[in-house]
N, C-alpha and C positions, 0 to 999 in steps of 0.2 A: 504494500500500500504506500502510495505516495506521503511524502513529510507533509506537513501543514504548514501554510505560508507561517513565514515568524514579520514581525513589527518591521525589519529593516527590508524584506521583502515589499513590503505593501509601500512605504515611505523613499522605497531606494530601487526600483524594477530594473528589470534588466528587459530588455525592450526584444523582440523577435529579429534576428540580424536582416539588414534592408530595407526593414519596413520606414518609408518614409515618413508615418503620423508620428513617430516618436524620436525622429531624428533631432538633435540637439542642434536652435537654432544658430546660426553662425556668428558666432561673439558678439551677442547684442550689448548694449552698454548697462551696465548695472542702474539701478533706480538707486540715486544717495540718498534720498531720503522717505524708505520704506520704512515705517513703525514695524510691518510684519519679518524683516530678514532675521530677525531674531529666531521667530517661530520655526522657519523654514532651512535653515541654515545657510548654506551658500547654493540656493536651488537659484537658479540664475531668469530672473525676470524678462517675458518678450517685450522687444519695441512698441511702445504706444504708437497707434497711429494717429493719427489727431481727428475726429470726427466732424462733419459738416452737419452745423445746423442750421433751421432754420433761422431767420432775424425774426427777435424779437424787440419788445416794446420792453427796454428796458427801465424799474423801478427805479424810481428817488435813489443814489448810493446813502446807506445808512454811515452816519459819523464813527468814523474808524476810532477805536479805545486809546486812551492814550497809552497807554503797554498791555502785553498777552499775560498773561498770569504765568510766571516760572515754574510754582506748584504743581506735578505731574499726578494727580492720586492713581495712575495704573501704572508709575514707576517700577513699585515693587513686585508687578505682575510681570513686565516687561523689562526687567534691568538693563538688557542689551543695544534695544530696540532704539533704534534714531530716533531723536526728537522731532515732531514738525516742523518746518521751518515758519517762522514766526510772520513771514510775509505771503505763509499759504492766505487762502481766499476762507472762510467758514463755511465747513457743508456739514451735511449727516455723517457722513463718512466720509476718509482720507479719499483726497483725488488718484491716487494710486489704484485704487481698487472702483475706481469706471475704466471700464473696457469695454466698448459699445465696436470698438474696430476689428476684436480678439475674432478669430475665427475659429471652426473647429477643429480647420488643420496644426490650428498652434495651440496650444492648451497654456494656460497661463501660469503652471506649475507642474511637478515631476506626477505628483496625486490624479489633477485633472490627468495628464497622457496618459496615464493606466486606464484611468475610468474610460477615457476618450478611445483608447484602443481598444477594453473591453468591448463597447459598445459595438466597435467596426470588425472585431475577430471576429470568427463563429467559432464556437466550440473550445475555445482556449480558455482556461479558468486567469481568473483576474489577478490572483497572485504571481503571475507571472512566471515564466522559466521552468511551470510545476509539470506541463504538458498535459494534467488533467481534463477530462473531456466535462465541457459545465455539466450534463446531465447525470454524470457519476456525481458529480459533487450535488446534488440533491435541485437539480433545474433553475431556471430564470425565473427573477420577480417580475415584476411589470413595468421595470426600467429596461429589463433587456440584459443586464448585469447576470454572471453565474452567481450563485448564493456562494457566502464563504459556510464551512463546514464549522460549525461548530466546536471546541473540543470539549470534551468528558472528561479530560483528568479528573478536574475539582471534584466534579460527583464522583470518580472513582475512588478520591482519599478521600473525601467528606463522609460520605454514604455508611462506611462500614463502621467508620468513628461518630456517628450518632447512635448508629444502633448498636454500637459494644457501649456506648456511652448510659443509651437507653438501656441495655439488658442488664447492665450494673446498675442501674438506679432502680430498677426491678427489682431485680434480687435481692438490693439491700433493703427497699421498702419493705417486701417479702420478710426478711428475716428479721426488720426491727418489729413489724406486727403479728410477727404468730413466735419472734424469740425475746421478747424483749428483754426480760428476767435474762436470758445466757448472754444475750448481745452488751446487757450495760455491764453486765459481771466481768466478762470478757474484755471490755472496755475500762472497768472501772469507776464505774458510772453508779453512785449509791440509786438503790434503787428506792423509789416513796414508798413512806409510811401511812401518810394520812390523805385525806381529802382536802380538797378547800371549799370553804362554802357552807349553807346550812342545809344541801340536800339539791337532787335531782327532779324533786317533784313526785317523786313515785312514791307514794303512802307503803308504809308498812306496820303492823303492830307487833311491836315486841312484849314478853312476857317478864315481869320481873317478880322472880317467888320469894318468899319468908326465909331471910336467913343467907341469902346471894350476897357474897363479898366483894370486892374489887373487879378480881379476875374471873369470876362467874360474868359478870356484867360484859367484860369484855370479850370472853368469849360469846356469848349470847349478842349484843352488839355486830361482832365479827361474821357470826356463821348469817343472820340474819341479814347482810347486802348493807347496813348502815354504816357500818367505819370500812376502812377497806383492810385495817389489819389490828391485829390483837394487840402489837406493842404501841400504837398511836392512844388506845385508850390506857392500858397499862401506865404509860409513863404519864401520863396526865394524871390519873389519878394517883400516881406519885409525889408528883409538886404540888398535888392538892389533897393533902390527908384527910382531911373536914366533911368531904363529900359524903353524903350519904344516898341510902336509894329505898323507896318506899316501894310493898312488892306491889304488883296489878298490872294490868295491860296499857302500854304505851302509845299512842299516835307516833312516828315517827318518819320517816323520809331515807330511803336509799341513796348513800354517796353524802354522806354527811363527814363531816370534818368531827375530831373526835373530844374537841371543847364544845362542838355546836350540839352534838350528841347525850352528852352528858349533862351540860343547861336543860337542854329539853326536857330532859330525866328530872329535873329539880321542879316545872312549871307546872303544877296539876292542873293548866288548862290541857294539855295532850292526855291526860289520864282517858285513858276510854270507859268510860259506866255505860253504852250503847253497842258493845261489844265483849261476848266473852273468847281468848284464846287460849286454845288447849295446844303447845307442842307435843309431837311422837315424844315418847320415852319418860316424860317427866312422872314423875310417880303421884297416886293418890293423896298425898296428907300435900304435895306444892297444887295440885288440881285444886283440892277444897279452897286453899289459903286465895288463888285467883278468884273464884265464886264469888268468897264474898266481899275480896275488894270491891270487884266487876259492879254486884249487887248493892254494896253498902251494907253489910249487917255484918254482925259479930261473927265471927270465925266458928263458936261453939255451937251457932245454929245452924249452920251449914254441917259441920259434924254431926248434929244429933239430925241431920236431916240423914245423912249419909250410913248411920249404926244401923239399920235392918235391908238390906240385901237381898232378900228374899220378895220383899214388897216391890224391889223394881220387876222380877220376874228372871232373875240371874237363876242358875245351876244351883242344883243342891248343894253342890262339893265346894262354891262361893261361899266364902265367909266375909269379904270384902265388897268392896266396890272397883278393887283393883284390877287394871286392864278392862273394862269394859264400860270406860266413858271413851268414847271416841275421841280422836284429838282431831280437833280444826274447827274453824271460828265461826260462832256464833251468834247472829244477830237479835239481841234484847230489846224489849221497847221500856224495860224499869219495873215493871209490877208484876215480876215471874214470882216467886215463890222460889228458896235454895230445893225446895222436891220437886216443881216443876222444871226447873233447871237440869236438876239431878233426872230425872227420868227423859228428858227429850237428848241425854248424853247418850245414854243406856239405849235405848230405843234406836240411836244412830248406828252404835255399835252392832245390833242383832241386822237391820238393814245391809251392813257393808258386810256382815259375816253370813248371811243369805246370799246376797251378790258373788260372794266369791264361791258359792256350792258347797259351806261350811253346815253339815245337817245339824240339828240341833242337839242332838244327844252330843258332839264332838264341840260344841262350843267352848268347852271349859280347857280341853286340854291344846287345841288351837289354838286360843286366846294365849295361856303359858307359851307353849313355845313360840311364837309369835312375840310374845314380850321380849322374852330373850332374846332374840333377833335383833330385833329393834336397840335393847339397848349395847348388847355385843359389837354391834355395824358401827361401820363410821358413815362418813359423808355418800360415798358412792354406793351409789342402789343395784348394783349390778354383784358389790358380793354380799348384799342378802340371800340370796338364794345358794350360795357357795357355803357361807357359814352356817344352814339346814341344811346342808348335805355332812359337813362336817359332823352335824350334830348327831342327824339320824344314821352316819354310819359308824358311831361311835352307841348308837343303840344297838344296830344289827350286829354289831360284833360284840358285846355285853360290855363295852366301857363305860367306865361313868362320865357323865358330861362337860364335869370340870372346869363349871361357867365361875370366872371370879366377879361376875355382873351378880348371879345370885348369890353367891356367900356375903359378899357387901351389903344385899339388899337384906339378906337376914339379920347383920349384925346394926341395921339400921341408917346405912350412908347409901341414901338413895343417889347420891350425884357423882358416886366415884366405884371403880370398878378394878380397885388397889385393894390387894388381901393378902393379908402376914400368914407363913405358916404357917403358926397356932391356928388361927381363922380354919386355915383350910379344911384342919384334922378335927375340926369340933362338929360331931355327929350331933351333938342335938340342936345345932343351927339345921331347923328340917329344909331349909333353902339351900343348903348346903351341899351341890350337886360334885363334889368333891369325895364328901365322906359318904354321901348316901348317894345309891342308883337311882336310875331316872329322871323324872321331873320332877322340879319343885313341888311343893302342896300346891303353891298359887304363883300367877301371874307379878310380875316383878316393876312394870311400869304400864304406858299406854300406848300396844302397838296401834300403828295406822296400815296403811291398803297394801305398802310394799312388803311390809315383815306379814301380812298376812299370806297375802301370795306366794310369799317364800317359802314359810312354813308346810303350803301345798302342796308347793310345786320346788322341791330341792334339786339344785343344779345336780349334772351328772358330773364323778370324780372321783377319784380314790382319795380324797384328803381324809386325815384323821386330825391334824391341828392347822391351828391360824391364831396369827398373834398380830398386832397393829404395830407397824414399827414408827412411824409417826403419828402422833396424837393431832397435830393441828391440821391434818388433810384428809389424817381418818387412811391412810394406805395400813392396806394390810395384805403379809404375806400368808401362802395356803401351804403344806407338805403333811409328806406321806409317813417320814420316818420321824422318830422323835429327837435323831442327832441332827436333822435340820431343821427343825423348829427351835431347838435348843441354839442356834447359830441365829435365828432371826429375833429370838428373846433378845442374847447379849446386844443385837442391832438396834431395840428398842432402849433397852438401858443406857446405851452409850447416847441415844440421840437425847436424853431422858437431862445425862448431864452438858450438855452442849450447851446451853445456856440458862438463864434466869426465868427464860420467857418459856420454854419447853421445860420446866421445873415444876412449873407451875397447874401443868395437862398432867405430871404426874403424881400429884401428892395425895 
């Protein structure tokens, strides 16, 4: 393929040997005082001819200035370029540039003869000496001229450096918004604790039970969508020891900052008395205590609502009310009654345990394992049904269940699922699935829809243990042997002592 004219090609041609339209006229006399020689270099100007005009009716001559102005303002455009001589006549433009005589056999510059031979070649492309035929070079305009060609380099370097430019800016968008945690660790980049602001607008109600301390608050706060981490309220309530918190259900707002959070906790206009909320897991005697905040009446009549069990229509083998108030919120208009209360809990629970094809005679021992479930599980709903499988195949093989959920809830600490030796071996803690086989006598908190379905429906698996090796994500590992369950214990210990703030999930 032929080269592409270059710039000294187009400004400097080499003309087709003979050809008279471009022969260089024979030493005409240079024009002294051309403004343009600068532009042009020493491209050698044609003889003017001097043109005949008509006579005219010549005007008034206007009073000549008494001097020209010295001041050039297109000096610095034209550094070279001669001055006019000061006894030219005033026009639009320099007298040099009328040519009214010029013909087309003499072109008035080296530029014109090319264009000027273009026009009269056929088929010679206008860059001259290239021998190219115009219509390879992409045909004539409507001058007559061949088209000059284009080139592509730029798009050829440009092209690949926007889009590697592009695919990395991809990729990193990519990896800052599905890595951001690894990308700022990686970087060094602390990652946020808190929110700013008092909230995203999205309503939430939290629960706050009898006897919740600090870090109850904040974890409840945390798993609930309203702080975005456990240590933003932790250390606040740190620098502010004074704090306290009244229990009942909250009004609150998702994506809250963890001073704005905790204000709110202090304002009993957020108190909700139009709303009762039950969470999965929470136990009987924190259920009652919400009641009758929710309500407004004393605590003991809520209790002595709650002491006969049988009158809601519970199982004979029920001695309790436990595990069979359904948990999730409930809308009051004020003038319930703690029995009518109490029974439209009860009545939700036989519904949801109908729905799930739970027959009635099987309600009682569904319910139990189902509780266990619930409060064994952490966050992810996917290994409820993992840890019923664990369960019932630590039935089918005659093991005992070895839930540290119920030995705690026999020795009374409904909100912690930490158990000393001793604990373990004490047979007449009858919750005690450790020392005794089977199932508890009774249900240990308040499953909801997912630990029911689990309980039904036990994943398939050979596990026989699973222990959580993080408490603040709720990860927990499954195995077959008990030398590697013993390997994921020390996992949870060790992460147990890593800080102040995982100290605190294990006490």
């Amino acid at each position: 393929m032929a080269n592409e004219p270059s710039w000294e090609d187009i400004f400097n041609p080499t003309p087709a040997p003979g050809d008279p339209a471009v022969q260089k006229p024979a030493e005409p006399e240079p024009l002294q005082d051309d403004p343009f020689a600068a532009l042009f270099g020493d491209a050698q100007q044609p003889a003017l001819v001097e043109p005949q005009q008509p006579a005219l009716v010549e005007p008034p001559a206007p009073a000549a200035p008494a001097s020209l102005p010295t001041d050039d303002p297109f000096a610095d455009l034209f550094p070279n370029a001669a001055p006019v001589a000061a006894s030219a006549p005033t026009q639009d433009y320099p007298a040099t540039r009328v040519l009214p005589a010029v013909t087309a056999e003499q072109p008035s510059s080296r530029r014109a003869a090319r264009e000027s031979e273009g026009r009269r070649r056929d088929g010679v492309a206008g860059s001259g000496g290239s021998g190219n035929d115009g219509g390879s070079r992409g045909g004539r305009g409507d001058s007559g001229r061949p088209k000059k060609k284009r080139s592509l380099l730029w798009l050829k370097i440009t092209l690949p450096i926007v889009l590697l430019l592009g695919a990395a800016g991809g990729v990193a968008a990519f990896g800052w918004f599905n890595y951001n945690e690894q990308v700022r660790e990686l970087l060094g980049i602390p990652l946020p604790t808190d929110y700013e602001g008092t909230g995203n607008g999205e309503e939430v109600v939290v629960a706050i039970s009898a006897g919740d301390i600090g870090s109850d608050v904040a974890v409840t706060l945390h798993e609930s969508g309203v702080t975005m981490t456990y240590d933003a309220v932790y250390d606040y309530l740190v620098e502010n020891p004074d704090v306290g918190f009244q229990p009942g259900n909250w009004r609150l707002q998702k994506e809250m900052s963890a001073a704005s959070a905790v204000t709110a906790l202090q304002d009993t206009a957020n108190k909700v008395t139009d709303e009762l909320l039950l969470r999965e897991g929470i136990s009987l005697s924190s259920s009652l205590e919400l009641i009758a905040e929710t309500l407004g009446v004393p605590l003991e009549e809520v209790q002595a609502a709650a002491a006969d069990p049988a009158s809601y229509g519970l199982p004979a083998e029920a001695t309790t009310l436990e595990g069979f108030l359904f948990p999730a919120t409930y809308e009051l208009d004020g003038t319930e009654t703690p029995q009518q209360v109490l029974q439209t809990l009860v009545n939700t629970m036989f519904e949801h345990l109908d729905a799930a094809g739970v027959p009635v005679e099987s309600r009682f021992t569904t319910v139990i394992m189902a509780s266990i479930i619930q409060r064994e599980a952490g966050q992810d709903v996917a290994d409820y049904a993992k840890i019923s499988r664990v369960f019932q195949n630590r039935i089918d093989v005659g093991m005992n269940l070895e839930s540290d959920a119920t030995v705690a809830y026999g020795t009374g600490r409904f909100d912690s699922v930490w158990t000393e030796p001793e604990e373990r071996e004490d047979p007449s803690n009858l919750y005690n699935t450790y020392a005794n086989p089977g199932l508890p006598i009774g249900p240990i908190g308040l499953p909801g829809d997912d630990a029911i379905q689990a309980a039904l429906n036990p994943a398939e698996g050979p596990w026989l243990y699973f222990v959580p090796v993080n408490l603040a994500t709720g990860e927990t590992m499954f195995s077959e042997t008990f030398e590697e369950h013993q390997g994921y214990v020390d996992q949870l210990l060790a992460w147990c002592e890593e800080s102040d703030e995982n100290a605190t999930y294990c006490e």
